[in-house]
C-alpha positions as a Markdown table, in Angstrom:
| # | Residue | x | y | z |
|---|---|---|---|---|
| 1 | Unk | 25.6 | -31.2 | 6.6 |
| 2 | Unk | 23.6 | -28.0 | 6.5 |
| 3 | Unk | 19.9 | -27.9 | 6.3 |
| 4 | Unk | 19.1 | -27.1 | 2.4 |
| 5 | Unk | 16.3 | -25.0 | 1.7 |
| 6 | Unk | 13.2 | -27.1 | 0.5 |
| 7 | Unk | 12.5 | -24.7 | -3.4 |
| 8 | Unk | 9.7 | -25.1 | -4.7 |
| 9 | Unk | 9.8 | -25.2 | -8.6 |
| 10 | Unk | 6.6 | -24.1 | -9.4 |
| 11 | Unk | 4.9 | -20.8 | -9.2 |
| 12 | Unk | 1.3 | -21.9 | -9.1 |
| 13 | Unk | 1.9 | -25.1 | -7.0 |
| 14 | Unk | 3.6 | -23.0 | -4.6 |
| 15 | Unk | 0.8 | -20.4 | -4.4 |
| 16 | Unk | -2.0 | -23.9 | -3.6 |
| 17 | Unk | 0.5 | -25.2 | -1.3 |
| 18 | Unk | 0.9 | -21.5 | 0.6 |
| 19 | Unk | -2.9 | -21.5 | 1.4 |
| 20 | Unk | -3.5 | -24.8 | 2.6 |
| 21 | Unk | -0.8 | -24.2 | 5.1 |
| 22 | Unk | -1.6 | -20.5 | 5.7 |
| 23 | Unk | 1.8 | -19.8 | 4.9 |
| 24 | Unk | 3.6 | -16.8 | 2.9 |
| 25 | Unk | 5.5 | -17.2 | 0.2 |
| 26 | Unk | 9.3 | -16.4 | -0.2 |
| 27 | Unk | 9.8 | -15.6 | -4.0 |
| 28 | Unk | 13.5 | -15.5 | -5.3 |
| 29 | Unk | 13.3 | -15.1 | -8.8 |
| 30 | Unk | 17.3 | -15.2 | -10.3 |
| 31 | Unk | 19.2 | -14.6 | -13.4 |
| 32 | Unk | 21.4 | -17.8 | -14.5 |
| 33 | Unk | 25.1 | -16.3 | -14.4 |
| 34 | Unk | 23.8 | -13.5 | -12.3 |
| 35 | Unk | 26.7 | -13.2 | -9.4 |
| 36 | Unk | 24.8 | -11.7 | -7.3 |
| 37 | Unk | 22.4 | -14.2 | -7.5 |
| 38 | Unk | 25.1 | -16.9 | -6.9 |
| 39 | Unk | 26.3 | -15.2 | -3.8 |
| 40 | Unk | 23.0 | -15.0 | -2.6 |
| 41 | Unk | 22.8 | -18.9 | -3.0 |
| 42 | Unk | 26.1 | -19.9 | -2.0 |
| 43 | Unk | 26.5 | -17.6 | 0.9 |
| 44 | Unk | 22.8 | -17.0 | 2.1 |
| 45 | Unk | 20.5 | -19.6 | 1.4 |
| 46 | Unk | 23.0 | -22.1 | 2.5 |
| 47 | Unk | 23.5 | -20.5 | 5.7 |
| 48 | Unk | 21.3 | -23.2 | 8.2 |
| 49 | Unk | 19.1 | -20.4 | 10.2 |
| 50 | Unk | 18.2 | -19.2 | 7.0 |
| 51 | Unk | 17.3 | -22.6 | 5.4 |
| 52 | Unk | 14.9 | -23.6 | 8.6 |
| 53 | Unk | 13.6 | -20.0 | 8.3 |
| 54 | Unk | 12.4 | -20.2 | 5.0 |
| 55 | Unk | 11.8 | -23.9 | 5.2 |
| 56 | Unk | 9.3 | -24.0 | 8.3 |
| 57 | Unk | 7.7 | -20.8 | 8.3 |
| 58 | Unk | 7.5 | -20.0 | 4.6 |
| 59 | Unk | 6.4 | -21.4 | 1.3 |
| 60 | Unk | 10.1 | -21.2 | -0.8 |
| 61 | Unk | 9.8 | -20.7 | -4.5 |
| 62 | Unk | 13.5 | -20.3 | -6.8 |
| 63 | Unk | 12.4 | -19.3 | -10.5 |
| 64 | Unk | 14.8 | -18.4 | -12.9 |
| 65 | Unk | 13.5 | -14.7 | -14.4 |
| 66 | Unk | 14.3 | -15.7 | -17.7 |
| 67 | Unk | 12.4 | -18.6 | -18.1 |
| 68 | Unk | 8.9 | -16.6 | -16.2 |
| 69 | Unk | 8.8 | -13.7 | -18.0 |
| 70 | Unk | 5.0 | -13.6 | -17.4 |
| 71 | Unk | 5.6 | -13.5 | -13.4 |
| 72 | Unk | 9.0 | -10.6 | -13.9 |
| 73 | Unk | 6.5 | -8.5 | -15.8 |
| 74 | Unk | 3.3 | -9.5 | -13.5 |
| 75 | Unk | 5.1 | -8.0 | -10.4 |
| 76 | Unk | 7.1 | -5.9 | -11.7 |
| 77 | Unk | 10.5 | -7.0 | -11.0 |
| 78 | Unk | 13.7 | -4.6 | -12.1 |
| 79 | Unk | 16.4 | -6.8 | -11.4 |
| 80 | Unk | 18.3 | -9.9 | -10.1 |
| 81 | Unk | 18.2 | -11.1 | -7.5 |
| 82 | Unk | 14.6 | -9.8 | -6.0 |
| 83 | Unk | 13.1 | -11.6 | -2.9 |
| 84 | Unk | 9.4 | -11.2 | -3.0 |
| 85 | Unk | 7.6 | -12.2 | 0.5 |
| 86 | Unk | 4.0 | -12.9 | -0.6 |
| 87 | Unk | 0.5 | -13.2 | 0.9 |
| 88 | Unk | -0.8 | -17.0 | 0.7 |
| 89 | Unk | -3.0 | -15.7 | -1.8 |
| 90 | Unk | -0.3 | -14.2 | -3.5 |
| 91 | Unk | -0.3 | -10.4 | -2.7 |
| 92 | Unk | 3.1 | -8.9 | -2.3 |
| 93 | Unk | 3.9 | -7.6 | 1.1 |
| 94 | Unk | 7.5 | -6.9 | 1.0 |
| 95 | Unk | 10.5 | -7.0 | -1.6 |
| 96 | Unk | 13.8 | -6.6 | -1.4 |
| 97 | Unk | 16.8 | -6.8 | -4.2 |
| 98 | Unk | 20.3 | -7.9 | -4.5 |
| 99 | Unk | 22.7 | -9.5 | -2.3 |
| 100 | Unk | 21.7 | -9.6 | 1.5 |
| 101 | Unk | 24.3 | -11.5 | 4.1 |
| 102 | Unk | 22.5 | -14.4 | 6.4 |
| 103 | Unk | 21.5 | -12.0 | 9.4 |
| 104 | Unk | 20.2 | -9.1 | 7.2 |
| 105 | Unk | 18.3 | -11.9 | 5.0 |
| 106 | Unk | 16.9 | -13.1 | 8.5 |
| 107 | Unk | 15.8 | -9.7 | 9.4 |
| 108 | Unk | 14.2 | -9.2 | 6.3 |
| 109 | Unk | 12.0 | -12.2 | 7.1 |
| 110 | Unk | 11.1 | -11.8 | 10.6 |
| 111 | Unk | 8.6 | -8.9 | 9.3 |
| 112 | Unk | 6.5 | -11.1 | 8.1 |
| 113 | Unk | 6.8 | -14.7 | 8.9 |
């Protein structure tokens, strides 16, 4: 079976848990029915290099947008899906939106983790 990515489901749990490891954050935040978002689970996340990516060198959060409205409007997000790659302390480094296959997800990551 493929390795699943570990989510977190909570924003500031996440945020703790990134700076006791001194590890950024990877910040999907989805729409429920989105297929975009959907493809980007199915296809992406479940691919395994991209699960022990995000799993051992990063801090995964998976919030639906609907349901952290505070967070959407906080940083500024247009649309689903956005991947937000954040500082430990929570400063956004890079962002990226919509669909991205496993190897251009993987490059996206490799800038900063």
């Amino acid at each position: 079976m493929a390795e699943a990515v570990n989510w977190r489901g909570g924003w500031d749990l996440a945020l703790e848990e990134a700076k006791k490891a001194k590890r950024p954050v990877v910040l999907e935040l989805y729409l429920e029915g989105c297929p975009h978002c959907q493809k980007l689970d199915l296809e992406t996340h479940s691919d395994a290099a991209v699960a022990a990516a995000l799993n051992t060198r990063f801090i995964p959060v998976r919030l639906e947008g609907r349901g952290h409205m505070d967070l959407v409007r906080k940083l500024e997000v247009p649309g689903a899906p956005t991947t937000l790659i954040l500082s430990p302390e929570g400063q956004e480094l890079h962002r990226f939106a919509g669909f991205k296959p496993p190897q251009e997800y993987l490059e996206e990551l490799k800038k900063f983790g």
